[in-house]
HTML snippet that shows the backbone in 3Dmol.js (N, CA, C, O; Angstrom):
<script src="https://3Dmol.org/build/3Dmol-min.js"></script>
<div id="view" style="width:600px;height:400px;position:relative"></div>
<script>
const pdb = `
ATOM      1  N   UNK A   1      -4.319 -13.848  14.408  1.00  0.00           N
ATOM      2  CA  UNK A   1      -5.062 -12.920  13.578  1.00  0.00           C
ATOM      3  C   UNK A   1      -4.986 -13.393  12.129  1.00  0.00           C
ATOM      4  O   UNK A   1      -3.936 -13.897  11.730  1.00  0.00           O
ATOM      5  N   UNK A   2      -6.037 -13.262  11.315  1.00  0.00           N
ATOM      6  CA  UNK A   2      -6.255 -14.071  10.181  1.00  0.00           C
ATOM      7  C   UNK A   2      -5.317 -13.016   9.017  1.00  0.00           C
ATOM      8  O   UNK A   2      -5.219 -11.792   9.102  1.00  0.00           O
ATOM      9  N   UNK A   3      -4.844 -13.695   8.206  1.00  0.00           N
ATOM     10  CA  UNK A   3      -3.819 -12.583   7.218  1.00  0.00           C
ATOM     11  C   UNK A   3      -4.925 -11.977   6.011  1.00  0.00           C
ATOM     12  O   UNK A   3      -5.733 -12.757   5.506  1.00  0.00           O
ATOM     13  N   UNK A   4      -4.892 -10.855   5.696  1.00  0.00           N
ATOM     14  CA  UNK A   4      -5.751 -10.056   4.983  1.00  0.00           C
ATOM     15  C   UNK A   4      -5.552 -10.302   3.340  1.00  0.00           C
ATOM     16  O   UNK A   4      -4.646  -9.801   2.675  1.00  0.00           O
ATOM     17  N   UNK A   5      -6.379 -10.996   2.943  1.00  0.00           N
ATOM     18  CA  UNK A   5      -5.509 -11.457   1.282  1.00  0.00           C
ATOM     19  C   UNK A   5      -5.936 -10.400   0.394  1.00  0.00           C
ATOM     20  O   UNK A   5      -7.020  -9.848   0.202  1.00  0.00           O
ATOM     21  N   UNK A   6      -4.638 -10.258  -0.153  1.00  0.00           N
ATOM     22  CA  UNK A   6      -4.443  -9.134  -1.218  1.00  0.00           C
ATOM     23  C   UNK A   6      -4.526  -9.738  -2.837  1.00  0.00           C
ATOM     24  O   UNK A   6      -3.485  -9.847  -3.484  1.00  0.00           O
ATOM     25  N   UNK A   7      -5.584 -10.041  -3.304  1.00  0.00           N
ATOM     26  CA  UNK A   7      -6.008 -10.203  -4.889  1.00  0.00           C
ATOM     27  C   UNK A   7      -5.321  -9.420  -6.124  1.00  0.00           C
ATOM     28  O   UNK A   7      -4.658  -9.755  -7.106  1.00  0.00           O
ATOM     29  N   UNK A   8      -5.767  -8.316  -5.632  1.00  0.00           N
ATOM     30  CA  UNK A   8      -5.644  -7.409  -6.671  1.00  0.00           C
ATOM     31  C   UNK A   8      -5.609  -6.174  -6.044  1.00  0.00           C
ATOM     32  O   UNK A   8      -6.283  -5.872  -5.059  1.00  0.00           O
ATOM     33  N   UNK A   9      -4.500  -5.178  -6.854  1.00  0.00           N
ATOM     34  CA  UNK A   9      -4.756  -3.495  -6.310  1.00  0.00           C
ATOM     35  C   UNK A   9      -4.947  -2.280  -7.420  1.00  0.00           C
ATOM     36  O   UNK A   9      -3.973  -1.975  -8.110  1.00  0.00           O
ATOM     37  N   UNK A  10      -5.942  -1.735  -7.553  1.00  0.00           N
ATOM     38  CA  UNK A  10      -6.394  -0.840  -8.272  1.00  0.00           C
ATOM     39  C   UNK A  10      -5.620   0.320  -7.957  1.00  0.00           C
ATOM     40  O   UNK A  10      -5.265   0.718  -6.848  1.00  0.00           O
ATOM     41  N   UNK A  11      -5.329   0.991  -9.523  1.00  0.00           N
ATOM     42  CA  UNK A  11      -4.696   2.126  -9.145  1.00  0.00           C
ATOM     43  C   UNK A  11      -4.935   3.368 -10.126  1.00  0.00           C
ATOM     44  O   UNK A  11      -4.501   3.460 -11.275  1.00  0.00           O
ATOM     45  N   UNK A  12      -5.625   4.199  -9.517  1.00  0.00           N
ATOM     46  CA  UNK A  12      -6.032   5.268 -10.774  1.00  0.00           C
ATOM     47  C   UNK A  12      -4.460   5.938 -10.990  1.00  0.00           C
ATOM     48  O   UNK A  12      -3.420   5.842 -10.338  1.00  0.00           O
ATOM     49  N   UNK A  13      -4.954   6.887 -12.629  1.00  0.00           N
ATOM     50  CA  UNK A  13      -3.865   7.345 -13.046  1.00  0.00           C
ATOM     51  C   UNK A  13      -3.213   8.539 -11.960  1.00  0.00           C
ATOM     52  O   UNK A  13      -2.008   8.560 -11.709  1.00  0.00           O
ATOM     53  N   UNK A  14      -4.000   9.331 -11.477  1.00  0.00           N
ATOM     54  CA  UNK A  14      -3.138  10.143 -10.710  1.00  0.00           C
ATOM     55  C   UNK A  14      -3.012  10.162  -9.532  1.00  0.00           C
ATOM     56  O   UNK A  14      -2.785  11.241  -8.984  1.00  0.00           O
ATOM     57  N   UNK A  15      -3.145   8.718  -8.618  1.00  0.00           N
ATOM     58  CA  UNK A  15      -2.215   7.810  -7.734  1.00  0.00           C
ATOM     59  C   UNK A  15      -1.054   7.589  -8.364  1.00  0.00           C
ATOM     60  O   UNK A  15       0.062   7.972  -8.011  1.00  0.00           O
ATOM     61  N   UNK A  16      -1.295   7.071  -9.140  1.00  0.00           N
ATOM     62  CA  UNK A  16       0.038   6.573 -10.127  1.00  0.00           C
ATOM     63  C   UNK A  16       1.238   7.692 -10.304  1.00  0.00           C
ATOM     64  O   UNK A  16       2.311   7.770  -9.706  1.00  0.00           O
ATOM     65  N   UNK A  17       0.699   8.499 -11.299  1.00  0.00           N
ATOM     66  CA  UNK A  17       1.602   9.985 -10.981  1.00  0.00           C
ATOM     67  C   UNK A  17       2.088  10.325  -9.640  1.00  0.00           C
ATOM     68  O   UNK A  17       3.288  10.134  -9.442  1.00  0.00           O
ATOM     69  N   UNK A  18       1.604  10.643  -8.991  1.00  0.00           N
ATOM     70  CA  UNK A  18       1.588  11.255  -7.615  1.00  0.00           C
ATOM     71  C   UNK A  18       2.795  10.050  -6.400  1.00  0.00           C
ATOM     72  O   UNK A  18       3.610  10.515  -5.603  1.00  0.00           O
ATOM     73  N   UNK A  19       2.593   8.858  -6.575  1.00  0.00           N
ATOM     74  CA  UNK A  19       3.749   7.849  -6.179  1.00  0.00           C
ATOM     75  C   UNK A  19       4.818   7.983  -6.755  1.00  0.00           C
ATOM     76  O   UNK A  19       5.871   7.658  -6.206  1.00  0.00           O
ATOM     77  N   UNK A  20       4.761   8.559  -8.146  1.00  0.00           N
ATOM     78  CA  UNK A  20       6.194   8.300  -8.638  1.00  0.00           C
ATOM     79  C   UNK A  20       6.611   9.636  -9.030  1.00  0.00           C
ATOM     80  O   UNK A  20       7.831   9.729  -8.897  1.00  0.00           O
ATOM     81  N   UNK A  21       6.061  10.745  -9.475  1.00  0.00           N
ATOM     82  CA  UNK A  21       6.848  11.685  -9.708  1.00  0.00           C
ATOM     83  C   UNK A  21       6.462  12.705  -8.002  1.00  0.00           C
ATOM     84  O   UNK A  21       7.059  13.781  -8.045  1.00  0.00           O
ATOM     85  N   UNK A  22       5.619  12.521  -6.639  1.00  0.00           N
ATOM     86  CA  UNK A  22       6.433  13.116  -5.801  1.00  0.00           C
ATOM     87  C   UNK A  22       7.276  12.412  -4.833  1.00  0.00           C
ATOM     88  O   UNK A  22       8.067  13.032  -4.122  1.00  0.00           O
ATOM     89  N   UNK A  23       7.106  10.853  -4.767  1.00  0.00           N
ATOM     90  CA  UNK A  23       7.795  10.052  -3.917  1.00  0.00           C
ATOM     91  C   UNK A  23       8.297   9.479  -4.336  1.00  0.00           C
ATOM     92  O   UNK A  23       8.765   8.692  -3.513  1.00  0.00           O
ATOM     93  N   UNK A  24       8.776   9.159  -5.825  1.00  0.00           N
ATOM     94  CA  UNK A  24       9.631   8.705  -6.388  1.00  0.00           C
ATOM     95  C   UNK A  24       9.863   7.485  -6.018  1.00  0.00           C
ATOM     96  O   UNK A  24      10.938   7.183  -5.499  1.00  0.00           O
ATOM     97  N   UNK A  25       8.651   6.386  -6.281  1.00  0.00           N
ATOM     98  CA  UNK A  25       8.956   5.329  -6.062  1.00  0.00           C
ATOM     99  C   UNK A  25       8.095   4.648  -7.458  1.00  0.00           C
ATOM    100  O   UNK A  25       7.235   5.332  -8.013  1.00  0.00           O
ATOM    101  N   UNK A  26       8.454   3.109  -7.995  1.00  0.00           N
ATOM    102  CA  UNK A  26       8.189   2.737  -9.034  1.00  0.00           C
ATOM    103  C   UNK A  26       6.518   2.119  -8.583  1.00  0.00           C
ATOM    104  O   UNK A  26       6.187   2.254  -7.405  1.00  0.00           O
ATOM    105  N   UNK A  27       5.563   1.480  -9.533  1.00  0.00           N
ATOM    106  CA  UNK A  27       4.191   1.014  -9.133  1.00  0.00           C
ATOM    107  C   UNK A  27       4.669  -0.811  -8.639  1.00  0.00           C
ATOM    108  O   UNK A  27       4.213  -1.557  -7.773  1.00  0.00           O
ATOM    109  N   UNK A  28       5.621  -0.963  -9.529  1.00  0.00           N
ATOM    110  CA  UNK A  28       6.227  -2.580  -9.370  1.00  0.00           C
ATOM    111  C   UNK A  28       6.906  -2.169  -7.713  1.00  0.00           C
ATOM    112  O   UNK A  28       6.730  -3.255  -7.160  1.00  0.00           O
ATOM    113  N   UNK A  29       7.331  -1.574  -7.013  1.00  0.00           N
ATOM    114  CA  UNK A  29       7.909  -1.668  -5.557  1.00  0.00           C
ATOM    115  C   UNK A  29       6.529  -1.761  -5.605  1.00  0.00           C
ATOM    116  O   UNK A  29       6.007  -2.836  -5.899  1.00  0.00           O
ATOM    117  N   UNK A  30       5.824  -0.711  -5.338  1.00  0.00           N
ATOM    118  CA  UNK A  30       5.035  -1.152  -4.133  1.00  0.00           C
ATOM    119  C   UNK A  30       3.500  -1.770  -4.583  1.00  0.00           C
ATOM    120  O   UNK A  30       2.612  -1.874  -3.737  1.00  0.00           O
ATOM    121  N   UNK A  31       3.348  -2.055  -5.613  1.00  0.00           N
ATOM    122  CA  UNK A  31       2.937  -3.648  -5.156  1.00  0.00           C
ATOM    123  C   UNK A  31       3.860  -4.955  -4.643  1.00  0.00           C
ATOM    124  O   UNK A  31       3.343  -5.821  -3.939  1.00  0.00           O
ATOM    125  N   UNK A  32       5.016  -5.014  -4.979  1.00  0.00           N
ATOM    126  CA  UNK A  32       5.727  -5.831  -4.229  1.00  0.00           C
ATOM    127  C   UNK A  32       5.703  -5.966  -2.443  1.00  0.00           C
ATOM    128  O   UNK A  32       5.724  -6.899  -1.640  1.00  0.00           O
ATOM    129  N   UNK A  33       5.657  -4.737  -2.381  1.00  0.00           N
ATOM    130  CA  UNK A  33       5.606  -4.791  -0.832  1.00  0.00           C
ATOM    131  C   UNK A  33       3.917  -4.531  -0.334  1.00  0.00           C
ATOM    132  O   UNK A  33       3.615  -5.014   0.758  1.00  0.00           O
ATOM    133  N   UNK A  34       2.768  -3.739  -1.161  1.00  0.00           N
ATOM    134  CA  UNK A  34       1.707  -4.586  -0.951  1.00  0.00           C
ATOM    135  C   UNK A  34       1.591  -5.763  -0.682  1.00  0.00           C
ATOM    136  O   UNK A  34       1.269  -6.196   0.424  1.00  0.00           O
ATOM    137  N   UNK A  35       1.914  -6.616  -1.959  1.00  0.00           N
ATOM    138  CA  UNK A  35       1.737  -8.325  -1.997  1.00  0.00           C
ATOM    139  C   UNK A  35       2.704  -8.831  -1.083  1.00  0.00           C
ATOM    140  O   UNK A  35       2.627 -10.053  -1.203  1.00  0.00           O
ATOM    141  N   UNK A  36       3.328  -8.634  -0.473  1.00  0.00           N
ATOM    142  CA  UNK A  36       4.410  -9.188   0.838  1.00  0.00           C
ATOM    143  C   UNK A  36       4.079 -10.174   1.445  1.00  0.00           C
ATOM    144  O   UNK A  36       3.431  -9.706   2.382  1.00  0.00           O
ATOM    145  N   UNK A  37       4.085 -11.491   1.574  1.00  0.00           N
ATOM    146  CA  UNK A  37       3.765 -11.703   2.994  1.00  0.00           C
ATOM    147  C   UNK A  37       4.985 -11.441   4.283  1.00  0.00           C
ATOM    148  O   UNK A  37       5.171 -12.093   5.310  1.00  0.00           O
ATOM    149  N   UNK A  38       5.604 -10.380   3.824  1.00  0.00           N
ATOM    150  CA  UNK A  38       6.552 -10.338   4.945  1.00  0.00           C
ATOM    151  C   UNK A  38       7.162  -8.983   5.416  1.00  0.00           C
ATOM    152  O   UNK A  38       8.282  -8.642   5.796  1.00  0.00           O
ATOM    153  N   UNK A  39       5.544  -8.124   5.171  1.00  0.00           N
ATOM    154  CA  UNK A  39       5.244  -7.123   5.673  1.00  0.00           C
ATOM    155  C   UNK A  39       4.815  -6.979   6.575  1.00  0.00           C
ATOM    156  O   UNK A  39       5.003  -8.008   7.224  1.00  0.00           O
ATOM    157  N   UNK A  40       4.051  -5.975   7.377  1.00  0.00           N
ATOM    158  CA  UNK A  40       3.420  -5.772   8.493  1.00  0.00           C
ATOM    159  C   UNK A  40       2.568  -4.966   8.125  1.00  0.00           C
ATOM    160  O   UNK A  40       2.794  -3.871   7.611  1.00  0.00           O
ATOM    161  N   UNK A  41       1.102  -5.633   8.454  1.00  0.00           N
ATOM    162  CA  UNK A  41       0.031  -5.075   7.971  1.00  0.00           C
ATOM    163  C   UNK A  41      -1.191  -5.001   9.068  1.00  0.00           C
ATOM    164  O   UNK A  41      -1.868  -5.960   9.440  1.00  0.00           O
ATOM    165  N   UNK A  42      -1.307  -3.689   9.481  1.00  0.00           N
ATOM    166  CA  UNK A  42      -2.676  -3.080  10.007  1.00  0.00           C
ATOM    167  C   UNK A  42      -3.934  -2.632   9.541  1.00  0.00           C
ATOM    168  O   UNK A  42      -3.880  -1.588   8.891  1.00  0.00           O
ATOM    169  N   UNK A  43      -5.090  -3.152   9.701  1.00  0.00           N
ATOM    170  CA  UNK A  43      -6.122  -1.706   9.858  1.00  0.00           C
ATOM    171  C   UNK A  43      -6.523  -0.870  10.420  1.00  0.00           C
ATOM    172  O   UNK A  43      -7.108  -1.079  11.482  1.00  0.00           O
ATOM    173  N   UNK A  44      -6.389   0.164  10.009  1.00  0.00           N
ATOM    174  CA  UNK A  44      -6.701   1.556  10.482  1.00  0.00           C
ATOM    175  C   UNK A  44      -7.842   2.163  10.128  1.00  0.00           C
ATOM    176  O   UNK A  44      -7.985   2.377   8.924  1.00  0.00           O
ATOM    177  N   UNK A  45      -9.015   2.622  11.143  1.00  0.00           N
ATOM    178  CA  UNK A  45     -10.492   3.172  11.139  1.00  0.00           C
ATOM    179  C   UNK A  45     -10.105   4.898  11.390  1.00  0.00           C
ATOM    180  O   UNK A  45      -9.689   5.536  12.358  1.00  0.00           O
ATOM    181  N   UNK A  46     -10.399   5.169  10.295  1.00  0.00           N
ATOM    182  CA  UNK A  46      -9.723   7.225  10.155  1.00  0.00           C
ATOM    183  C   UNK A  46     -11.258   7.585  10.049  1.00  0.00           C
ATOM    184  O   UNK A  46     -12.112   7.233   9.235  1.00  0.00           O
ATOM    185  N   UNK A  47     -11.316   8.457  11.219  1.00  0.00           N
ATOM    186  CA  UNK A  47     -12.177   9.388  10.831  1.00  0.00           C
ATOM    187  C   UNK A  47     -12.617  10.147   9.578  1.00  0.00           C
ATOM    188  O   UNK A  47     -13.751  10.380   9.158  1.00  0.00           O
ATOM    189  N   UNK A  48     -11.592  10.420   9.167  1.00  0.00           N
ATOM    190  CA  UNK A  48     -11.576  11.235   8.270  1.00  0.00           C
ATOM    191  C   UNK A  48     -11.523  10.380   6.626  1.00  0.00           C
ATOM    192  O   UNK A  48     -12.130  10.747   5.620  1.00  0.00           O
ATOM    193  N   UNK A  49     -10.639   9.204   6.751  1.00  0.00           N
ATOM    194  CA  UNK A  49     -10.359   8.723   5.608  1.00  0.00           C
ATOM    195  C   UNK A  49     -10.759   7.412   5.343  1.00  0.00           C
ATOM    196  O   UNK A  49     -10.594   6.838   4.266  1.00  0.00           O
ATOM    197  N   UNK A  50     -11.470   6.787   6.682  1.00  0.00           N
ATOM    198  CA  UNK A  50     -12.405   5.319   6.710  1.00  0.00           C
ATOM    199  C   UNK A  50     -11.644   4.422   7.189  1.00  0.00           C
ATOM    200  O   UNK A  50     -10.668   4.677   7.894  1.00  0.00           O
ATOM    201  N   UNK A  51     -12.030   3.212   6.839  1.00  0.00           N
ATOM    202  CA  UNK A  51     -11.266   1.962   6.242  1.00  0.00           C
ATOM    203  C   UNK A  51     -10.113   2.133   5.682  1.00  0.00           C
ATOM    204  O   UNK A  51     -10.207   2.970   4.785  1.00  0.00           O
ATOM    205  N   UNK A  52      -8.538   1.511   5.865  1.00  0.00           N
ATOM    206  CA  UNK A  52      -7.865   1.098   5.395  1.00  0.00           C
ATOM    207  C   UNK A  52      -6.849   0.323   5.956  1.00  0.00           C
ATOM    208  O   UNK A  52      -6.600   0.293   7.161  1.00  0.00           O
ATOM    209  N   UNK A  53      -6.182  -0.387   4.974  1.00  0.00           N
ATOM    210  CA  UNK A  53      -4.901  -1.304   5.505  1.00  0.00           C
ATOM    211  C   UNK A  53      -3.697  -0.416   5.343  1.00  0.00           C
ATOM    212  O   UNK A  53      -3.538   0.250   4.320  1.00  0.00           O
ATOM    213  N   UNK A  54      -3.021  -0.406   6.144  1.00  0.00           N
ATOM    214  CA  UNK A  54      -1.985   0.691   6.449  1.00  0.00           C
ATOM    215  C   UNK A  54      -0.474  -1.001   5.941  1.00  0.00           C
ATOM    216  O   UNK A  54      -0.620  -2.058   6.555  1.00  0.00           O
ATOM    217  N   UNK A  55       0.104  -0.945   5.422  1.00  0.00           N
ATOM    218  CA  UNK A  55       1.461  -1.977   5.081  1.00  0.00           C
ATOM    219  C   UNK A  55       2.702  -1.133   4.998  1.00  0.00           C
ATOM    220  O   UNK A  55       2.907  -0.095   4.370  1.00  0.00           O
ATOM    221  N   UNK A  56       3.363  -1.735   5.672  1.00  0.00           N
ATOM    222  CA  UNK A  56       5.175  -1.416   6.114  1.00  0.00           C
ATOM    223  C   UNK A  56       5.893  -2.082   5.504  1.00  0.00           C
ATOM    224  O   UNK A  56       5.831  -3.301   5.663  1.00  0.00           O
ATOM    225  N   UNK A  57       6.877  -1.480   4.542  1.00  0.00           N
ATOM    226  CA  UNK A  57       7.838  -3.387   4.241  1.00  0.00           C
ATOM    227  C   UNK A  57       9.028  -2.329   3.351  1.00  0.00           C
ATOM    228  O   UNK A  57       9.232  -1.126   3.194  1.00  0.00           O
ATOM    229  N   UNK A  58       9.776  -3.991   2.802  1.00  0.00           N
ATOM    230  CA  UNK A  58      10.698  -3.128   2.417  1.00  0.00           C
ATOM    231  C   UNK A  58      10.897  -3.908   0.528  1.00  0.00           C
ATOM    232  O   UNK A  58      10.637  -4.961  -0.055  1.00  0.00           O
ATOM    233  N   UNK A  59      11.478  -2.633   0.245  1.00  0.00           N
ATOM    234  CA  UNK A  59      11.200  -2.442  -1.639  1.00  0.00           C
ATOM    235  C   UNK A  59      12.032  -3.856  -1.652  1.00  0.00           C
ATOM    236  O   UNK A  59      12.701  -4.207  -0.680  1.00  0.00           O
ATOM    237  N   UNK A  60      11.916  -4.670  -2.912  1.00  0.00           N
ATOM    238  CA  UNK A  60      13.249  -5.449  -3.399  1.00  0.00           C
ATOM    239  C   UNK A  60      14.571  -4.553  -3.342  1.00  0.00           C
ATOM    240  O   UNK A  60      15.530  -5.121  -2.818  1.00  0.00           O
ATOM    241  N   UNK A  61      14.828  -2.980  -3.886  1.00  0.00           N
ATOM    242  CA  UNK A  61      16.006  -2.674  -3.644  1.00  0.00           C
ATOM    243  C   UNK A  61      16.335  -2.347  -2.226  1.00  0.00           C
ATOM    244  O   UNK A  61      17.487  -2.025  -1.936  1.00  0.00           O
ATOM    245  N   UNK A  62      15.244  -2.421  -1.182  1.00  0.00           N
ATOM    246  CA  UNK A  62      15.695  -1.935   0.209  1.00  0.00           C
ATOM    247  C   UNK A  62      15.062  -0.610   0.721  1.00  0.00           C
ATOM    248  O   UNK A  62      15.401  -0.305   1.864  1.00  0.00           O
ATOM    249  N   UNK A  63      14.532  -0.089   0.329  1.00  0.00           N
ATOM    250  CA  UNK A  63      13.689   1.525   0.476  1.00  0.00           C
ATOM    251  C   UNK A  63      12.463   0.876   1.471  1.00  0.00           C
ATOM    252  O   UNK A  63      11.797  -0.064   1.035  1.00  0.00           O
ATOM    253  N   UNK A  64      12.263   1.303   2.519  1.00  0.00           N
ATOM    254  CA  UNK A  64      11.372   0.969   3.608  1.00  0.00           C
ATOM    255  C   UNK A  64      10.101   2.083   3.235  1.00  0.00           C
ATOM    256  O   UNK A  64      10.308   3.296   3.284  1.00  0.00           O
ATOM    257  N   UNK A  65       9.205   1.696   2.982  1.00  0.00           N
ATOM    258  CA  UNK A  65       7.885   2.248   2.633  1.00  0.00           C
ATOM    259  C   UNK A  65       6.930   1.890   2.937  1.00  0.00           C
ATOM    260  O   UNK A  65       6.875   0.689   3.205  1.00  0.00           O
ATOM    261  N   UNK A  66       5.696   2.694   3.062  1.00  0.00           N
ATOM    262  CA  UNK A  66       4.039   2.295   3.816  1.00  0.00           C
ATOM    263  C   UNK A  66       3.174   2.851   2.783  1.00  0.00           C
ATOM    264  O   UNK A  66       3.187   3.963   2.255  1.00  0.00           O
ATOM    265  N   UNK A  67       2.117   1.434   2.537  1.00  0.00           N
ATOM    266  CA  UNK A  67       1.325   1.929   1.363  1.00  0.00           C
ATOM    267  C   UNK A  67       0.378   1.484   2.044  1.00  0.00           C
ATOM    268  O   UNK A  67       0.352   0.612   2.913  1.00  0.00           O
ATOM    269  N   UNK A  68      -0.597   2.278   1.506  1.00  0.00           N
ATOM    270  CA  UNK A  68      -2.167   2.738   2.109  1.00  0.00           C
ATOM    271  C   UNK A  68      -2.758   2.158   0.839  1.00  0.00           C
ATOM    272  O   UNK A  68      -2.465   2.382  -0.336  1.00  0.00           O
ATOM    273  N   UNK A  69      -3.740   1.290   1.420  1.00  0.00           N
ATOM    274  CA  UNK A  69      -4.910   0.532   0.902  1.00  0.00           C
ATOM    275  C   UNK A  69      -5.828   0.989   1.156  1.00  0.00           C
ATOM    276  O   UNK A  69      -5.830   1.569   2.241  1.00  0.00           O
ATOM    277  N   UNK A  70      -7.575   1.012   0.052  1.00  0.00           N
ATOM    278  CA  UNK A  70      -8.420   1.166   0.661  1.00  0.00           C
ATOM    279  C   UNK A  70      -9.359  -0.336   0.152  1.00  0.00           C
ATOM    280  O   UNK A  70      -9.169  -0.744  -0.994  1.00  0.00           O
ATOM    281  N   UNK A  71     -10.285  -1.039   1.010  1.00  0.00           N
ATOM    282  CA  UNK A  71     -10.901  -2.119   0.275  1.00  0.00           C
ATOM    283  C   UNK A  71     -12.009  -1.985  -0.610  1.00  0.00           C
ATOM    284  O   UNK A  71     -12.895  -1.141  -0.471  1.00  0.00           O
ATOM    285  N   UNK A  72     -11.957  -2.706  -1.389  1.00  0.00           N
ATOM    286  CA  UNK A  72     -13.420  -2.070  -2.355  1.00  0.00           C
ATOM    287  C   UNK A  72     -14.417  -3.196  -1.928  1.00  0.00           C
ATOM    288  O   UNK A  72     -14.408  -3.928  -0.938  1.00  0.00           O
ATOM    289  N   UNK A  73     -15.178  -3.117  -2.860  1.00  0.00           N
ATOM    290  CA  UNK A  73     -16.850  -4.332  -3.300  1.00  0.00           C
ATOM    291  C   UNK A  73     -16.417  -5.360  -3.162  1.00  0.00           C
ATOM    292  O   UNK A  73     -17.109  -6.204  -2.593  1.00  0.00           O
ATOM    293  N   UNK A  74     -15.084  -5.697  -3.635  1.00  0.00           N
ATOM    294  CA  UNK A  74     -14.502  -6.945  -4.523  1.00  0.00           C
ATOM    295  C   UNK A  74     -13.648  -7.738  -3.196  1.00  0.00           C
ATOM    296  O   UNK A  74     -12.671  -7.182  -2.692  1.00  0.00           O
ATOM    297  N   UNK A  75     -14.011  -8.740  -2.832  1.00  0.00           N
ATOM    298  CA  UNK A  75     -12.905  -9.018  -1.774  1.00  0.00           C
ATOM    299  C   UNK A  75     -11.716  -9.816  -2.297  1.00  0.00           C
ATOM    300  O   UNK A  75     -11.521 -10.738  -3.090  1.00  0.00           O
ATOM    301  N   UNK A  76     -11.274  -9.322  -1.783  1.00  0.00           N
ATOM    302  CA  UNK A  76      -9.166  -9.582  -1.859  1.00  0.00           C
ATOM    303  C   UNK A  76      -8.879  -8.030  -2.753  1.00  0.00           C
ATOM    304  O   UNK A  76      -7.712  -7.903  -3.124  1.00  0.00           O
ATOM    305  N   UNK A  77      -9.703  -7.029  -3.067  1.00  0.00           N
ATOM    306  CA  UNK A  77      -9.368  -6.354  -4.296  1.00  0.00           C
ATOM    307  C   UNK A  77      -8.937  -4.910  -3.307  1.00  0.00           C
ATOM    308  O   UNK A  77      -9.271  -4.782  -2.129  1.00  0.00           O
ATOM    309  N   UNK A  78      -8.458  -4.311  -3.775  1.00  0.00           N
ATOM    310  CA  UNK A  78      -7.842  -2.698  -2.763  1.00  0.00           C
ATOM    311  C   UNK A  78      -7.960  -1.575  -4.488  1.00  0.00           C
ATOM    312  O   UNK A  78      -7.933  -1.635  -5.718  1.00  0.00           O
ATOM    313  N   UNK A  79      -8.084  -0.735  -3.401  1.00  0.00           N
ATOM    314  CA  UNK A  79      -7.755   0.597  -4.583  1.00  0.00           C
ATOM    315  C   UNK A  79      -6.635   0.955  -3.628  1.00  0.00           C
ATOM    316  O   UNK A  79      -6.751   0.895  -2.404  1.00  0.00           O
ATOM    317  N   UNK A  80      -5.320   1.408  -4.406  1.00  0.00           N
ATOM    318  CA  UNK A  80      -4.139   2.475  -3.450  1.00  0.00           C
ATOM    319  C   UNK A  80      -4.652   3.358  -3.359  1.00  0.00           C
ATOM    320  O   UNK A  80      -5.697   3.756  -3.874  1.00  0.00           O
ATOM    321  N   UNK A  81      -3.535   4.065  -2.245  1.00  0.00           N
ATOM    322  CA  UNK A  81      -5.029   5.363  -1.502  1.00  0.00           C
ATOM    323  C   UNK A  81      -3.217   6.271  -1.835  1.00  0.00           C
ATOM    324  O   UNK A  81      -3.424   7.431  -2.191  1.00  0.00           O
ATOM    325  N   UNK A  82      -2.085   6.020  -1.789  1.00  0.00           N
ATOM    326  CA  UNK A  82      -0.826   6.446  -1.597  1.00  0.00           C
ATOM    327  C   UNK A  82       0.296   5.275  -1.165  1.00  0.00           C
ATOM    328  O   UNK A  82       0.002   4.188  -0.668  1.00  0.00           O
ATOM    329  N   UNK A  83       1.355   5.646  -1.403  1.00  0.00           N
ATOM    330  CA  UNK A  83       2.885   5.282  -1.162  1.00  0.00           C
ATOM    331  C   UNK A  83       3.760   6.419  -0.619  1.00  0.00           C
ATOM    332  O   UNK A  83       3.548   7.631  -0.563  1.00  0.00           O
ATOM    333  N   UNK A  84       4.611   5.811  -0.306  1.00  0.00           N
ATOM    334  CA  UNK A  84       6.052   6.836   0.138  1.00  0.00           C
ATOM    335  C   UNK A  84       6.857   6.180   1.318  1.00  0.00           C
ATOM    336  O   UNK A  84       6.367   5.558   2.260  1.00  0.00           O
ATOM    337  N   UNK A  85       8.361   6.471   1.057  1.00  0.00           N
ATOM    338  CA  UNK A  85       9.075   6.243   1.518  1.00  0.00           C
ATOM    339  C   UNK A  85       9.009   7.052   3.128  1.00  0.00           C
ATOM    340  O   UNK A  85       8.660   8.222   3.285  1.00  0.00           O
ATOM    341  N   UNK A  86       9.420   6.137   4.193  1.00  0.00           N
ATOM    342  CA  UNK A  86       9.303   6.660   5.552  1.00  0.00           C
ATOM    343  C   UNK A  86      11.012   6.557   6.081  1.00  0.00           C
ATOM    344  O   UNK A  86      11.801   6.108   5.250  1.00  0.00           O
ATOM    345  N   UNK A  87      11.399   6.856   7.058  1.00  0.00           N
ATOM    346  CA  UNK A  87      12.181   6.140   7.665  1.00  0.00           C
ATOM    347  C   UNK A  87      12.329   5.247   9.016  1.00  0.00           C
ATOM    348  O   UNK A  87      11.780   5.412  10.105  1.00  0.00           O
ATOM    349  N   UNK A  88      13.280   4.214   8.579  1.00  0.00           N
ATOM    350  CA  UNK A  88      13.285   3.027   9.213  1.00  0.00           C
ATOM    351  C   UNK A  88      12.942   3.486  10.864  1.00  0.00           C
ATOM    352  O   UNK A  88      13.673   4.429  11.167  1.00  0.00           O
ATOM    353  N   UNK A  89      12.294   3.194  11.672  1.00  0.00           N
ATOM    354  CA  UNK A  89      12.100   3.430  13.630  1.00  0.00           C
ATOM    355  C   UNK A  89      12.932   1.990  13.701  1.00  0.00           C
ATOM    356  O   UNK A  89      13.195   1.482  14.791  1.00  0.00           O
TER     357      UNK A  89
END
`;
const viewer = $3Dmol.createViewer("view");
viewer.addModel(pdb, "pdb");
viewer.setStyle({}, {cartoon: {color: "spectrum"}});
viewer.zoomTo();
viewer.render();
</script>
């Protein structure tokens, strides 16, 4: 399966808010674990929410988290759709 290249990730301001003051995670994690190649990365077709790349990985400090991509116009380019910490299965 061909690996999905990640360019660039757009992030409006209240994504931004909303990652860090309710999931309390920094914008530098998770683009880090966006940009991963040593994540695990799906797409997921949502009824409800479309297109997106669903990514699993883990922070530089170790916090296991899944951030939701959506793709735009631009290829390699994503807008974040959300972050948050899960726990490890």
């Amino acid at each position: 399966m061909p690996t999905t290249r990640i360019a660039s990730v757009e992030i409006s301001d209240s994504v931004r808010s909303k990652v860090g003051s309710k999931h309390g995670l920094s914008i530098d994690d998770v683009i880090a674990v966006a940009t991963s190649r040593t994540t695990l990365r799906e797409w997921d077709d949502s009824p409800t929410h479309g297109r997106r790349l669903l990514i699993t990985g883990y922070t530089p400090s170790g916090r296991h988290i899944r951030v939701v991509l959506f793709p735009t116009a631009t290829d390699g380019a994503f807008q974040l759709g959300t972050a948050f910490a899960t726990r490890r299965r």
